[in-house]
VOBA-1610 file (N, C-alpha, C; in pm, whole numbers, padded with zeros to 5 digits, always signed):
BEGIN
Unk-01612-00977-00384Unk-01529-00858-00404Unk-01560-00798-00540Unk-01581-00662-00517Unk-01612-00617-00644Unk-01527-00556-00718Unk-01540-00561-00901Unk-01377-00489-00957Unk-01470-00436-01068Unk-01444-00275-01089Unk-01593-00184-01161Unk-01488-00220-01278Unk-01559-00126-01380Unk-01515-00140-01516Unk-01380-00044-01553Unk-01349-00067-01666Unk-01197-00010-01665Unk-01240+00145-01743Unk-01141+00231-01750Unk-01156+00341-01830Unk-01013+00372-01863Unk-01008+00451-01943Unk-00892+00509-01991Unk-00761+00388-01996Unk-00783+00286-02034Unk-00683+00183-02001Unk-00660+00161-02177Unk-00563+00096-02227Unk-00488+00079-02364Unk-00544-00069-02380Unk-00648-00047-02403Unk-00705-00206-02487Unk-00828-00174-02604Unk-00867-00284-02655Unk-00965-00304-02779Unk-01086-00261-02760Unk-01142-00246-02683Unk-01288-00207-02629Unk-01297-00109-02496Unk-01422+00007-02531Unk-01388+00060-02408Unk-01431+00210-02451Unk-01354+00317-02397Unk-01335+00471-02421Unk-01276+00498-02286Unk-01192+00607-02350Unk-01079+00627-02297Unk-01035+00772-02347Unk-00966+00815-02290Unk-00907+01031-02336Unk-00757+00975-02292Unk-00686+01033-02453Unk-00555+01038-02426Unk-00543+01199-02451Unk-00488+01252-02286Unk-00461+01386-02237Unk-00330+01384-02304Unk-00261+01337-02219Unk-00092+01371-02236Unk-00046+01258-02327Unk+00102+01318-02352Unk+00193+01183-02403Unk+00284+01118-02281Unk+00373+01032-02308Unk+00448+00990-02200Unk+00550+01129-02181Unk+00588+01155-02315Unk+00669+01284-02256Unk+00655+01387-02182Unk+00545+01428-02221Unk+00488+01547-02132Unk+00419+01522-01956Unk+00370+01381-01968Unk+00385+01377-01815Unk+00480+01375-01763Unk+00661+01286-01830Unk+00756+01318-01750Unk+00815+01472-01750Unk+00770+01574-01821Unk+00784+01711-01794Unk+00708+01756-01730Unk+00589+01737-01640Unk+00525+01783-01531Unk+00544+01705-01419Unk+00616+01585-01438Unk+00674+01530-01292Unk+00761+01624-01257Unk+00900+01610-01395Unk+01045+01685-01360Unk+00992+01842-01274Unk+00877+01914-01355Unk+00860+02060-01296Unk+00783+02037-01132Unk+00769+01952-01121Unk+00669+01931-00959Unk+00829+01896-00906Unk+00912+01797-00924Unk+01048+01768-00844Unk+01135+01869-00835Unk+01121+02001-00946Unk+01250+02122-00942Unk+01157+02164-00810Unk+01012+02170-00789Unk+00923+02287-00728Unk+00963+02232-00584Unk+00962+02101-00555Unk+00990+02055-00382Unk+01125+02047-00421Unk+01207+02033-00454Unk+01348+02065-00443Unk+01417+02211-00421Unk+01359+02303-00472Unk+01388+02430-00476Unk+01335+02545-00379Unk+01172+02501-00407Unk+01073+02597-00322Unk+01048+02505-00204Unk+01017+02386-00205Unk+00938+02325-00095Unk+00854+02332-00043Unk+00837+02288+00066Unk+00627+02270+00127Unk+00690+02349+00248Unk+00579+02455+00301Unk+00527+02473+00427Unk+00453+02350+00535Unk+00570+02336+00613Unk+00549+02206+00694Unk+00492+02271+00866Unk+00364+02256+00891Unk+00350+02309+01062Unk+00347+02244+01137Unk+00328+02135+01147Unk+00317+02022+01266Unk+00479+01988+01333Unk+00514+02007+01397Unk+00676+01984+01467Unk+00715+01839+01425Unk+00612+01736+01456Unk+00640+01607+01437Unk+00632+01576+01296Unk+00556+01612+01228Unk+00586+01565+01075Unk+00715+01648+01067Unk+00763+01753+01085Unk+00918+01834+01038Unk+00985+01733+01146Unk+00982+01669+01213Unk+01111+01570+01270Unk+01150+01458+01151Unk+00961+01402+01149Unk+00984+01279+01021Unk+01061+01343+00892Unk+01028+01453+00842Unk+01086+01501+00723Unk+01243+01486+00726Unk+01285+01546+00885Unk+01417+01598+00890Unk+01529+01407+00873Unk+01452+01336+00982Unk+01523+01224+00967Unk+01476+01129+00898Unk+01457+01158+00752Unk+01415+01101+00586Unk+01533+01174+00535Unk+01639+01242+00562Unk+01683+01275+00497Unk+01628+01464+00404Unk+01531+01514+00397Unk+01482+01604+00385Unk+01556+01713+00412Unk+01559+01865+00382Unk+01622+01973+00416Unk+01588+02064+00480Unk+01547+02095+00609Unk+01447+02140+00726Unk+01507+02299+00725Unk+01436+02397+00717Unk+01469+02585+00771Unk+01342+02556+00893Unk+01415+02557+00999Unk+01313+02566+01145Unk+01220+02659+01137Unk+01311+02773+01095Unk+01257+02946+01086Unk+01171+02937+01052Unk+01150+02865+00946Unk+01020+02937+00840Unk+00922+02788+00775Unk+00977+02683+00844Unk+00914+02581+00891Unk+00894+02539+00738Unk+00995+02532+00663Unk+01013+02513+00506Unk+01070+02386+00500Unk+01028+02314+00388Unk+01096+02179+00379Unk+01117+02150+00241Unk+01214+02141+00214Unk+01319+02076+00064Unk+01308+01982+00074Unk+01274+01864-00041Unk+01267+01743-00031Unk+01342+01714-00160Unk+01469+01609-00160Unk+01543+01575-00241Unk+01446+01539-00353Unk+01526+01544-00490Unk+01447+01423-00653Unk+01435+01276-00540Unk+01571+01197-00529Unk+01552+01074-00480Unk+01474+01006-00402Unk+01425+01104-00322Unk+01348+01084-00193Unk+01221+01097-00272Unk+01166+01163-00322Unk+01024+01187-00385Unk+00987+01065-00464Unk+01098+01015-00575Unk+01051+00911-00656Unk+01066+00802-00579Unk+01162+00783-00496Unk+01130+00636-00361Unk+01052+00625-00282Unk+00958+00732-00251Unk+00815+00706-00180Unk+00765+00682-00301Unk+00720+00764-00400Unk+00621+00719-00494Unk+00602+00531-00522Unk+00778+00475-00551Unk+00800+00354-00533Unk+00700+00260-00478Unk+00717+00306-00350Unk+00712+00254-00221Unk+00583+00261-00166Unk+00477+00348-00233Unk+00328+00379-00249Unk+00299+00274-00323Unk+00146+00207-00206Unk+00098+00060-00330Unk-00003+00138-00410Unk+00030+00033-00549Unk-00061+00056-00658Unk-00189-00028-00629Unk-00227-00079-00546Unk-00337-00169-00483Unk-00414-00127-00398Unk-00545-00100-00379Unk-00617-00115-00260Unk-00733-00192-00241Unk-00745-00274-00139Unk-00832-00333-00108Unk-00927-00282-00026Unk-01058-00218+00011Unk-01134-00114+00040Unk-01242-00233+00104Unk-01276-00270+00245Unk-01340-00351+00293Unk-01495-00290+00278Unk-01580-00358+00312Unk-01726-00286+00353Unk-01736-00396+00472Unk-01864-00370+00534Unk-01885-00410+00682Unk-01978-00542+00624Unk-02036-00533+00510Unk-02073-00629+00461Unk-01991-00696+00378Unk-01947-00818+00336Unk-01797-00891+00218Unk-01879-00839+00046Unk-01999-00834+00045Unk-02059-00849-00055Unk-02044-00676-00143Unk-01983-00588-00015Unk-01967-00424-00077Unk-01767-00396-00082Unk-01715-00548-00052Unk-01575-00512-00062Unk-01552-00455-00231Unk-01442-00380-00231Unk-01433-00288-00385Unk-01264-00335-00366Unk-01198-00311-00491Unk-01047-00329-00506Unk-01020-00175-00565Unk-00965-00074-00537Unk-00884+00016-00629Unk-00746-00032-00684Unk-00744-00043-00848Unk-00630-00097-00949Unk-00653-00020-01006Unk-00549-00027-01099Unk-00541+00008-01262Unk-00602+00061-01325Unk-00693+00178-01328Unk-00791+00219-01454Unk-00914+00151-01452Unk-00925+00137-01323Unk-01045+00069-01282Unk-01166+00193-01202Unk-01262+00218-01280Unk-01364+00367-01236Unk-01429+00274-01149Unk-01494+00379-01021Unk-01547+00332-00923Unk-01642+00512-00897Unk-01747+00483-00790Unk-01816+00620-00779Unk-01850+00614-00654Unk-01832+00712-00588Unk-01856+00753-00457Unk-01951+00881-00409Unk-02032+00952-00297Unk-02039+01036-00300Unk-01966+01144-00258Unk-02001+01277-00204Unk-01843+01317-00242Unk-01942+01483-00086Unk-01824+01491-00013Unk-01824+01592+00082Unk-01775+01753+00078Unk-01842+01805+00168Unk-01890+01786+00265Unk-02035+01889+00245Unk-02122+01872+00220Unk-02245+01987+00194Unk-02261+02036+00328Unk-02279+02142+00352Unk-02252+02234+00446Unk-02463+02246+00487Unk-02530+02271+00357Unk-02685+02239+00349Unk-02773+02160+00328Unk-02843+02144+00406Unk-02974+02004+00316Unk-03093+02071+00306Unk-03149+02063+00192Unk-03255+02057+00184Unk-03360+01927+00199Unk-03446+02024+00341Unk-03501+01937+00388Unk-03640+01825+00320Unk-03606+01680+00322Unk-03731+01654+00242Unk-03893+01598+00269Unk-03910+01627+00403Unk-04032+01689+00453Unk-04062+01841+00433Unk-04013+01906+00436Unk-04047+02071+00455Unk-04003+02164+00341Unk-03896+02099+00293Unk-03848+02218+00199Unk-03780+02288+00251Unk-03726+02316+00384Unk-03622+02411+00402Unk-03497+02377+00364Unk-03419+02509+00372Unk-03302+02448+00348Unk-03207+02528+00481Unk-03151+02403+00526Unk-03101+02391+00658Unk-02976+02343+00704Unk-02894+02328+00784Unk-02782+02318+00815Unk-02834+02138+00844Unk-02716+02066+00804Unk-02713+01900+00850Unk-02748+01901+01000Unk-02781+01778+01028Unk-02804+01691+01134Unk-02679+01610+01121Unk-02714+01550+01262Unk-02643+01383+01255Unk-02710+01292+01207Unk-02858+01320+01217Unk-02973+01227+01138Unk-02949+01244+01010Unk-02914+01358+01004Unk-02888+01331+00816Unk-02778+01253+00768Unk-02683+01282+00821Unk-02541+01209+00786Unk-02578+01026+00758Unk-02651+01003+00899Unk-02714+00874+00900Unk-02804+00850+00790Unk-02936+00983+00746Unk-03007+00944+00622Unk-02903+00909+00500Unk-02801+01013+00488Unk-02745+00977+00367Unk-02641+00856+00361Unk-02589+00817+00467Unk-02508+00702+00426Unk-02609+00597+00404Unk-02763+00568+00468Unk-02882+00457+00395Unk-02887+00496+00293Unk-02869+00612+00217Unk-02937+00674+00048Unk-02792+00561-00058Unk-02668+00579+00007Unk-02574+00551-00034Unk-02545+00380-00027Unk-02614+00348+00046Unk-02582+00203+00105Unk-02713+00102-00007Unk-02798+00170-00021Unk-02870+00136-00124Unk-02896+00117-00276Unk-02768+00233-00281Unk-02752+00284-00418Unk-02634+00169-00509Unk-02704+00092-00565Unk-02575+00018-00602Unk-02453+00084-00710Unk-02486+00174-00746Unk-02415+00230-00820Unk-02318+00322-00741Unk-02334+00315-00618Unk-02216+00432-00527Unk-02157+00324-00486Unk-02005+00293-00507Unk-01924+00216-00427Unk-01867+00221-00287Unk-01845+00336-00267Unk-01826+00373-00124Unk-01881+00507-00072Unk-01914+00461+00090Unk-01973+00629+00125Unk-01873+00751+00146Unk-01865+00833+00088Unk-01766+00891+00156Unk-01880+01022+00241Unk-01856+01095+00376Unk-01981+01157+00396Unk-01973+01324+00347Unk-02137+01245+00312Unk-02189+01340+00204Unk-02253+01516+00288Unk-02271+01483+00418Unk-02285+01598+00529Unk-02195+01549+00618Unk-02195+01690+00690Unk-02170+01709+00845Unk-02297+01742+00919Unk-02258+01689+01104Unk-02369+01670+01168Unk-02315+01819+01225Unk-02462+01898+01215Unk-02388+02077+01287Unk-02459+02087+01433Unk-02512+01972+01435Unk-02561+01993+01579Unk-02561+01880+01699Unk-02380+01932+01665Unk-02342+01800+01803Unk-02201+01945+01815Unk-02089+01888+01902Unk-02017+01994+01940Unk-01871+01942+01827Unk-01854+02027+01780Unk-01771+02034+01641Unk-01631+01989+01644Unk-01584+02020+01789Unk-01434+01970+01826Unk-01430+01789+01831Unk-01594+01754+01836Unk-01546+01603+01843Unk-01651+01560+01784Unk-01707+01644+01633Unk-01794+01637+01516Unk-01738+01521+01446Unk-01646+01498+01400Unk-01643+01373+01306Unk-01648+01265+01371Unk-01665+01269+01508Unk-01654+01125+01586Unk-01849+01101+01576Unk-01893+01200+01575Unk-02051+01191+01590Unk-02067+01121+01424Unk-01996+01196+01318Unk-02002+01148+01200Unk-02000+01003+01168Unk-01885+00968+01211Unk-01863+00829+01200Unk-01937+00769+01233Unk-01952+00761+01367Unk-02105+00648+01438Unk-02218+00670+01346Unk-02247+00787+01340Unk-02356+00773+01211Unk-02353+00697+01109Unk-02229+00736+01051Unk-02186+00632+00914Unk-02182+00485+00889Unk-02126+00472+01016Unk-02097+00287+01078Unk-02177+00250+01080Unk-02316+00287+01147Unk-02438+00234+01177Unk-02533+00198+01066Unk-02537+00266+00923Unk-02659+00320+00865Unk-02579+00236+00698Unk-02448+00210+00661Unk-02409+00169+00580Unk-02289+00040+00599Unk-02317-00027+00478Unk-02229-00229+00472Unk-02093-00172+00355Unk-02093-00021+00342Unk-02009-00015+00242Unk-01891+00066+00325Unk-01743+00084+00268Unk-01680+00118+00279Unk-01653+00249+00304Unk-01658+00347+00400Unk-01616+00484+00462Unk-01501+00544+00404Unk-01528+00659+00326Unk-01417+00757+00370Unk-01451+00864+00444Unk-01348+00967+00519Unk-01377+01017+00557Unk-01277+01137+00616Unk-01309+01268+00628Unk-01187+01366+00682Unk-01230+01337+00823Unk-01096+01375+00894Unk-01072+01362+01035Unk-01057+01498+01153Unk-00992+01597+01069Unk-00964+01761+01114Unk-00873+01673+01227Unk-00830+01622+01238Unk-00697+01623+01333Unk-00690+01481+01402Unk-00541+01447+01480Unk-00503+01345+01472Unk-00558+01239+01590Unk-00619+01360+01657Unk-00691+01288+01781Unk-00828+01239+01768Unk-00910+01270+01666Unk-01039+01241+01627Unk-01029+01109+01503Unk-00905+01110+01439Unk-00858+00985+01407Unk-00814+00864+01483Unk-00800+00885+01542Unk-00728+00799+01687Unk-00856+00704+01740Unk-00969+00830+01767Unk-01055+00781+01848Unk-01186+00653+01723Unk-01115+00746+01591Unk-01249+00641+01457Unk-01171+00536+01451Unk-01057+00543+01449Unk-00988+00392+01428Unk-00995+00301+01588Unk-01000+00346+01658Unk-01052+00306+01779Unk-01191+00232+01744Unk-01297+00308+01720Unk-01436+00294+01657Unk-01418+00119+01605Unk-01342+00149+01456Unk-01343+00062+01380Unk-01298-00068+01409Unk-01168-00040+01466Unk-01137-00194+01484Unk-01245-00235+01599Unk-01318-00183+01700Unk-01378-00250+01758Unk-01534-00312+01699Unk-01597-00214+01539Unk-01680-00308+01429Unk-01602-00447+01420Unk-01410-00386+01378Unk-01433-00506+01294Unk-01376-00652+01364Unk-01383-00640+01531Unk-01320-00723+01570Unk-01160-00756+01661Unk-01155-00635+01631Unk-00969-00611+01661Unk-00911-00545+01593Unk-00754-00489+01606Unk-00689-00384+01542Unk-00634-00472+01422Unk-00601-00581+01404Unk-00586-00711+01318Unk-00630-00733+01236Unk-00764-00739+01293Unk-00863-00782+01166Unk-00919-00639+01102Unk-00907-00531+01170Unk-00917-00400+01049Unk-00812-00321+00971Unk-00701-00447+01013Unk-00595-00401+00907Unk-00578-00527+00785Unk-00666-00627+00845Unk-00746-00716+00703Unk-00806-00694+00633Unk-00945-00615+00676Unk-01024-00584+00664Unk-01063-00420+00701Unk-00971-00336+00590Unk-01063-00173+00642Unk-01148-00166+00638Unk-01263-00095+00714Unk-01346-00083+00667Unk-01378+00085+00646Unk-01259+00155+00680Unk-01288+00290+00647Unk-01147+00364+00640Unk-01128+00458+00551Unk-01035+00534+00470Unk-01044+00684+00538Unk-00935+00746+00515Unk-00912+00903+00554Unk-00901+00983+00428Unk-00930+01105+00464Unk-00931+01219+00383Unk-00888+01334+00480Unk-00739+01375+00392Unk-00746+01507+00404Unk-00636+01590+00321Unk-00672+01727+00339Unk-00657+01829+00224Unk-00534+01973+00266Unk-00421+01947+00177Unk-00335+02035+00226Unk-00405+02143+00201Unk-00333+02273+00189Unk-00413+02415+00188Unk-00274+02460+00067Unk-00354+02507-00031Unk-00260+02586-00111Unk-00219+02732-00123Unk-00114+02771-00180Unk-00010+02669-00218Unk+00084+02606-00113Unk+00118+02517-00154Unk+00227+02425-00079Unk+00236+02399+00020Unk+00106+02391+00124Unk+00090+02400+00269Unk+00054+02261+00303Unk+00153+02192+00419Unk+00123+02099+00541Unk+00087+02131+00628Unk-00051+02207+00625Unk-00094+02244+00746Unk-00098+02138+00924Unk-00103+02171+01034Unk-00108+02072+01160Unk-00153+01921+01135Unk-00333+01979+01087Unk-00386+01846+01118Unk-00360+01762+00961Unk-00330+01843+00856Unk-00310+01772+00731Unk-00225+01656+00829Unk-00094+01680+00845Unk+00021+01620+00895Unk-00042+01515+01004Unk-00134+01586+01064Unk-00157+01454+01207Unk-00225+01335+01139Unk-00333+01368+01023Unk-00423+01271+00933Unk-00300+01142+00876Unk-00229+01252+00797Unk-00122+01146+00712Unk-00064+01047+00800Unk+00011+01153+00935Unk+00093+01023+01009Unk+00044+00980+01073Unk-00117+00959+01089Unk-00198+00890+01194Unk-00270+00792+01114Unk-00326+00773+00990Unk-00309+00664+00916Unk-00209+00589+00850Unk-00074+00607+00803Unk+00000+00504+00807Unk+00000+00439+00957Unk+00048+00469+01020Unk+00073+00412+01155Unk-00070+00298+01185Unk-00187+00348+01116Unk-00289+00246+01194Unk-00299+00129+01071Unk-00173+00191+00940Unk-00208+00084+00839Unk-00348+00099+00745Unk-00387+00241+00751Unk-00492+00231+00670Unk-00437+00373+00552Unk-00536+00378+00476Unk-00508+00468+00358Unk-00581+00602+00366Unk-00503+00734+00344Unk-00568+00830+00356Unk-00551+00875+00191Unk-00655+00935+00138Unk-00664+01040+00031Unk-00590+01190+00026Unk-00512+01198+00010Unk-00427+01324-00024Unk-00489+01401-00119Unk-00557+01440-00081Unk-00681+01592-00183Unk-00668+01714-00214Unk-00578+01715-00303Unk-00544+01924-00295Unk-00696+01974-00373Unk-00705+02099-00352Unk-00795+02173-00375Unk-00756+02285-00410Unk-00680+02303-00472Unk-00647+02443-00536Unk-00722+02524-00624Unk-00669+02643-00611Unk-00790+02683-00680Unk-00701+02810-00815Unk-00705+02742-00913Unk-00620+02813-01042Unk-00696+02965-01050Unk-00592+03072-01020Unk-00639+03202-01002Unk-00624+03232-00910Unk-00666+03140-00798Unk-00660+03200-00628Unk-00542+03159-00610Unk-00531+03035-00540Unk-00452+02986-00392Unk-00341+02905-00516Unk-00317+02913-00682Unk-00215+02895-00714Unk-00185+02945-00881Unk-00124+02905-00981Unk-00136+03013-01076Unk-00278+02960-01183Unk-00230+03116-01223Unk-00366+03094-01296Unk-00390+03023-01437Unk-00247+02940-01473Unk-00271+02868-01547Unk-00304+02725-01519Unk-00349+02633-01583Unk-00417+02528-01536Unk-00273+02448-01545Unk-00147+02433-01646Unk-00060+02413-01645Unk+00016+02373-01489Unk+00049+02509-01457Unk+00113+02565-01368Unk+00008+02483-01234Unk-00112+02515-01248Unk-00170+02484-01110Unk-00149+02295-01123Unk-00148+02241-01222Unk-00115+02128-01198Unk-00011+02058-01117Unk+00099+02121-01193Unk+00231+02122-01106Unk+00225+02165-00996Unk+00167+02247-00924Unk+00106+02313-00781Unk+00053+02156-00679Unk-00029+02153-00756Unk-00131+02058-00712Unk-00054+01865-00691Unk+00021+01889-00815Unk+00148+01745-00782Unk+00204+01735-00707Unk+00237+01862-00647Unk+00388+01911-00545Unk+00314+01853-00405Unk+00208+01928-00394Unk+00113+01881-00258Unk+00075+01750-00236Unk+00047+01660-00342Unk+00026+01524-00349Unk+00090+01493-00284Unk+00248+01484-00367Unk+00328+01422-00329Unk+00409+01449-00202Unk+00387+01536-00202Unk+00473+01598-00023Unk+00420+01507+00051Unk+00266+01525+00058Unk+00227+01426+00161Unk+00231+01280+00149Unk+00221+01276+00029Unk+00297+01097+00038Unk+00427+01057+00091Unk+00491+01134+00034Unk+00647+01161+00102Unk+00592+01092+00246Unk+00565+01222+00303Unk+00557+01201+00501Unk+00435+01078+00493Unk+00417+01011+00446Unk+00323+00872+00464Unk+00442+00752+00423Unk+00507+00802+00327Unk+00588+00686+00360Unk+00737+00706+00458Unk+00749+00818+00468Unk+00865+00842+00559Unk+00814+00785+00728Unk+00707+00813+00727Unk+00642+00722+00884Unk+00644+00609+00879Unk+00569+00544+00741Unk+00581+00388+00732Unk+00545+00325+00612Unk+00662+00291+00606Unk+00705+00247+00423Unk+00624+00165+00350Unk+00515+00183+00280Unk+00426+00092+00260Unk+00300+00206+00219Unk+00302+00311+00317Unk+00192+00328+00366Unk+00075+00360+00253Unk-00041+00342+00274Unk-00172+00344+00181Unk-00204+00467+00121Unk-00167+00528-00014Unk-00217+00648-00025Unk-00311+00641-00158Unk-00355+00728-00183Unk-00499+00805-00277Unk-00451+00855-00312Unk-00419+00915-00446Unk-00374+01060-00511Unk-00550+01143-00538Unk-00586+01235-00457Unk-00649+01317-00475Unk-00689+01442-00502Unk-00806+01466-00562Unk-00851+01564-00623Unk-00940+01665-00614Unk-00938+01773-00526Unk-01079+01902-00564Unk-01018+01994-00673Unk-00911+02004-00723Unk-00869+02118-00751Unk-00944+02158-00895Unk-00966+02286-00868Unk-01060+02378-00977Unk-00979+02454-01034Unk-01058+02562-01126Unk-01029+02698-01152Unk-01138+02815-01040Unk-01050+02954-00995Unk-01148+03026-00895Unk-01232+03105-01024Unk-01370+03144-00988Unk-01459+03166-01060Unk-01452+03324-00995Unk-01372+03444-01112Unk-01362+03507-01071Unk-01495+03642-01038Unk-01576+03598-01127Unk-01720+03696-01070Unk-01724+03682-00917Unk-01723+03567-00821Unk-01770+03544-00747Unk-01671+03544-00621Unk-01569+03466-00629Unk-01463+03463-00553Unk-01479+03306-00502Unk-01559+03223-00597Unk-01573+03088-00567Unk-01506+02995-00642Unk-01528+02927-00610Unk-01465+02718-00648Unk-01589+02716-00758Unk-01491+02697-00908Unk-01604+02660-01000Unk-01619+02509-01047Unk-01703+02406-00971Unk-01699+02354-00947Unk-01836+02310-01074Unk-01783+02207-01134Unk-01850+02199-01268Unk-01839+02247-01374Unk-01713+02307-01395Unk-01674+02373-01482Unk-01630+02322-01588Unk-01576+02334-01753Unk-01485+02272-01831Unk-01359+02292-01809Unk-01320+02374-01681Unk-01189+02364-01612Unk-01132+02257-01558Unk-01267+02280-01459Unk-01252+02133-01355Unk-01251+01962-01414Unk-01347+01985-01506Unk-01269+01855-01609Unk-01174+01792-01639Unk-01126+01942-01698Unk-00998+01938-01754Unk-00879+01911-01661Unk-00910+01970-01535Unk-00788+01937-01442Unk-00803+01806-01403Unk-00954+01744-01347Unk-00967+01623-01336Unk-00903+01496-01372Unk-00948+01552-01519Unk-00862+01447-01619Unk-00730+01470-01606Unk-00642+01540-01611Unk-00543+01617-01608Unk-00483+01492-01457Unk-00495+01525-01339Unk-00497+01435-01240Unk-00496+01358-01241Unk-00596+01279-01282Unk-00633+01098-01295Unk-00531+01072-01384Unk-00487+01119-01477Unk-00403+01063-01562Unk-00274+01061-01485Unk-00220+01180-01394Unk-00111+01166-01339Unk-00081+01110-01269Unk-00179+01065-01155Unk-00231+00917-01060Unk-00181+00817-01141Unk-00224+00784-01303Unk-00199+00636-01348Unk-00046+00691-01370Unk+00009+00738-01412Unk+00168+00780-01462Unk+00207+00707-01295Unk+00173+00728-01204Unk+00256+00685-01049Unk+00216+00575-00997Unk+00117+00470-01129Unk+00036+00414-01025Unk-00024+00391-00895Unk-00075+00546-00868Unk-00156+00576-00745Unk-00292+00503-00752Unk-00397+00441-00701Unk-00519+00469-00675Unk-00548+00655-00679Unk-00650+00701-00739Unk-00723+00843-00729Unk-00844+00812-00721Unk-00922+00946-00656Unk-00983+01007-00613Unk-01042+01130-00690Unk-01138+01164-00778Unk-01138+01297-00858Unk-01251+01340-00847Unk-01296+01447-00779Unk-01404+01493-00756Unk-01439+01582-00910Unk-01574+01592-00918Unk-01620+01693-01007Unk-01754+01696-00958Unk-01852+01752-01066Unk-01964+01809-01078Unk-02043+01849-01200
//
């Protein structure tokens, strides 16, 4: 079992960025708890607004709005493990997520490959998905695959199921992966426990993780909701990934989009542990600044750093496991 090196942790040796103080993270918790107490999340899935409603939660049918008490927010956080144990298909690629412990993954979803026979540059395969989880499975320095393409030439409604088999096949390390909805999750955890033996032994042994990404601001979109309550229930851990984008989809201060970006975290942890108390979550990360020449995700930016860091640090304030993409 492997345990990477520590960062940002309060000891004698090392390097480490002290962002915040203790005070000021508990003033961007308090402003994320006025924001779901007051404003709340856009909830669409009927069944996650049942789970919300009987958690105690404050349901408007109308407008499919959900208030979530202070109490209720900091008792999932609770109730969220600070532990993960992250299987690989091989024992020798198992990883632990703790404490200020850095780990590296690759990171989704490239939409292009450039091809490396020809030089074109081309829309993924499923062969590629498969090349890159061997690129990844080799790489000792990537701890887990998460996939790095999509296959564009299989039929898209039941694309991540083509994904997966690719993935399963070609790498001994640990999977993450988005699902786009609750039935294509159903069918990978299906997948998996039959790698790993039974539904038993892949709740011993995961050997693969979920990803997925509310829509900002403050949105539980369908399949967000089907991802969340379709991995607690199988006992495995999904990544909660906002992607906001400071300027666009929330404000344009990095401040402000933080608190944006907390609110979404945590909503969906909320409905992960309101399904099942325990349940495995990721505090995750795309969120940028929008690059306004372009109308894009500036992705590599000294924004995105900054929010990065900004994140990871708020992950350790909740003892979450995170997730922080950059570039």
């Amino acid at each position: 079992m492997k345990r990477n090196f520590h960062a940002g942790k309060t000891i004698n040796s090392g390097f480490g960025l002290l962002l915040f103080s203790e005070d000021e993270l508990d003033d961007i918790h308090l402003a994320t708890l006025e924001v779901l107490e007051t404003v709340g999340v856009f909830v669409e899935d009927e069944e996650a607004l049942e789970i919300f409603d009987g958690g105690g939660a404050i349901i408007d049918l109308t407008s499919k709005m959900v208030k979530i008490p202070t109490y209720i927010v900091e008792d999932a956080i609770r109730s969220a493990p600070s532990k993960l144990f992250l299987a690989g298909r091989n024992p020798k690629n198992d990883i632990v997520l703790e404490s200020n412990r850095v780990g590296f993954t690759t990171f989704g979803e490239g939409v292009y490959i450039n091809d490396p026979y020809t030089g074109e540059l081309r829309s993924p395969t499923k062969e590629d998905v498969a090349n890159t989880a061997k690129l990844a499975d080799a790489m000792s320095e990537i701890d887990v695959y998460e996939r790095a393409v999509g296959a564009h030439d299989v039929p898209q409604v039941v694309g991540q199921l083509h994904n997966a088999e690719a993935a399963f096949a070609n790498t001994s390390k640990h999977i993450f992966m988005g699902t786009f909805s609750g039935y294509q999750l159903g069918k990978i955890v299906e997948m998996a426990a039959i790698i790993s033996g039974g539904e038993e032994e892949l709740k011993d042994r995961p050997v693969i993780s979920f990803i997925t990404c509310p829509v900002s601001p403050l949105k539980l979109v369908k399949d967000t909701c089907e991802v969340i309550i379709g991995a607690a229930r199988a006992g495995l851990a999904v990544n909660i990934l906002s992607m906001a984008m400071a300027g666009g989809s929330s404000p344009v201060t990095l401040a402000g989009t933080l608190v944006n970006h907390n609110a979404e975290v945590l909503s969906g942890l909320v409905l992960g542990q309101m399904t099942k108390r325990g349940a495995k979550v990721v505090y995750g990360s795309s969120t940028t600044a929008l690059d306004l020449r372009f109308g894009a995700a500036s992705v590599g930016s000294p924004e995105c750093a900054m929010i990065g860091a900004a994140v990871a640090k708020m992950a350790q304030y909740y003892k979450l496991p995170s997730f922080i993409a950059g570039g």
